[in-house]
Structures are given as structure tokens and as C-alpha cells.
N, C-alpha and C positions, 0 to 999 in steps of 0.2 A: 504494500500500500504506500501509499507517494502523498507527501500532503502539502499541498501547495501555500505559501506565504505571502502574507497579504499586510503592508507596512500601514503603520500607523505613529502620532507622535499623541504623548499626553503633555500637560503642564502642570507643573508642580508647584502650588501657591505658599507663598510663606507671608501669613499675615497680610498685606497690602500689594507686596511685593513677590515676584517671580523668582522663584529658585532655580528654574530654568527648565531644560526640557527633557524629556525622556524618548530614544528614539530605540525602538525594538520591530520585533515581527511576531505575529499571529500564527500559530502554527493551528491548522483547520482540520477538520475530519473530511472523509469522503461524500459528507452530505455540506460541507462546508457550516460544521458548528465550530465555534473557538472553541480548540480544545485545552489551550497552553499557548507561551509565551515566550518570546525568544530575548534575553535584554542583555546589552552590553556591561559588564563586571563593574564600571564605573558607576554608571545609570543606578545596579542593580545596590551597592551600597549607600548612594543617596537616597533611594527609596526604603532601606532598613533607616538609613539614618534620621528620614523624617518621620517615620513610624516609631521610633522609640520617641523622638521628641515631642507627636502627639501624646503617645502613652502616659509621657511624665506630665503633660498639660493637662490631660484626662485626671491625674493621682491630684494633681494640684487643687483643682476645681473640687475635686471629691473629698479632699480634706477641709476646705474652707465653707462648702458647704455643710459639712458635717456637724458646726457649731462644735467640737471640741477643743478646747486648750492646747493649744503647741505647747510640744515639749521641745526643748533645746537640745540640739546634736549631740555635746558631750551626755548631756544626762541620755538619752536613748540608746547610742553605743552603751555604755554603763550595763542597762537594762539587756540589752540581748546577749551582753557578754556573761551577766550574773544567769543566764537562764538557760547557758551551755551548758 
């Protein structure tokens, strides 16, 4: 089976501003469903990298909504080291 490649670009938004672009290939089925994704090793750690730093924007928002008290760094370290 042979699957033919069909280019596409996405853009990747950072806040107001463009992180720039991602240029890859479609890899298609015989009925031409996407099946997978072909992306340049470059591209492909931008895309982890903005994904973790949604992740941490996601923890941020969820602790401040949460209405509990910060704890201060050293004192948390402290805490997970006492509860090894």
C-alpha cells in the first residue's frame, strides 16, 4: 500500500504574537483519511515545547483559581523531601 502526501502549514500563536510556522506532510490512507503526520525534528520540539508551556499555564490558572494559600518553594521542597 502506497500513501500518498498531501503538504500543509499550521501557525503556532504565542499570546498576540506568532511563534512561527510548522511545515510537515499528511500521511493519508487508501481512502485518503489522515492517518499521521510527517514533521521536521525542529518543528516537532517546538511543538513539545509549546505544549509543556501551555501545560504549566493550564497548572497556573488551576492553582489560582483554586483559592488556596501559596506555599513558598523552600517550604514545599521541605515537604516532599520529609515525605520520602
Amino acid at each position: 500500500m502506497q500513501y500518498p502526501k498531501v503538504g500543509f502549514r499550521v501557525s503556532l500563536l504565542k499570546g498576540e504574537e506568532e511563534m512561527g510556522s510548522i511545515k510537515g506532510r499528511y500521511i493519508v490512507d487508501e481512502k485518503g483519511n489522515r492517518v499521521g503526520v510527517l514533521l521536521d525534528w525542529d518543528d516537532y520540539r517546538r511543538l513539545l515545547e509549546a505544549l509543556e508551556e501551555l501545560e504549566s499555564i493550564k497548572a497556573y490558572d488551576a492553582a489560582k483559581a483554586s483559592g488556596e494559600e501559596p506555599i513558598p518553594f523552600d517550604k514545599a521542597i521541605e515537604e516532599i523531601e520529609r515525605s520520602r
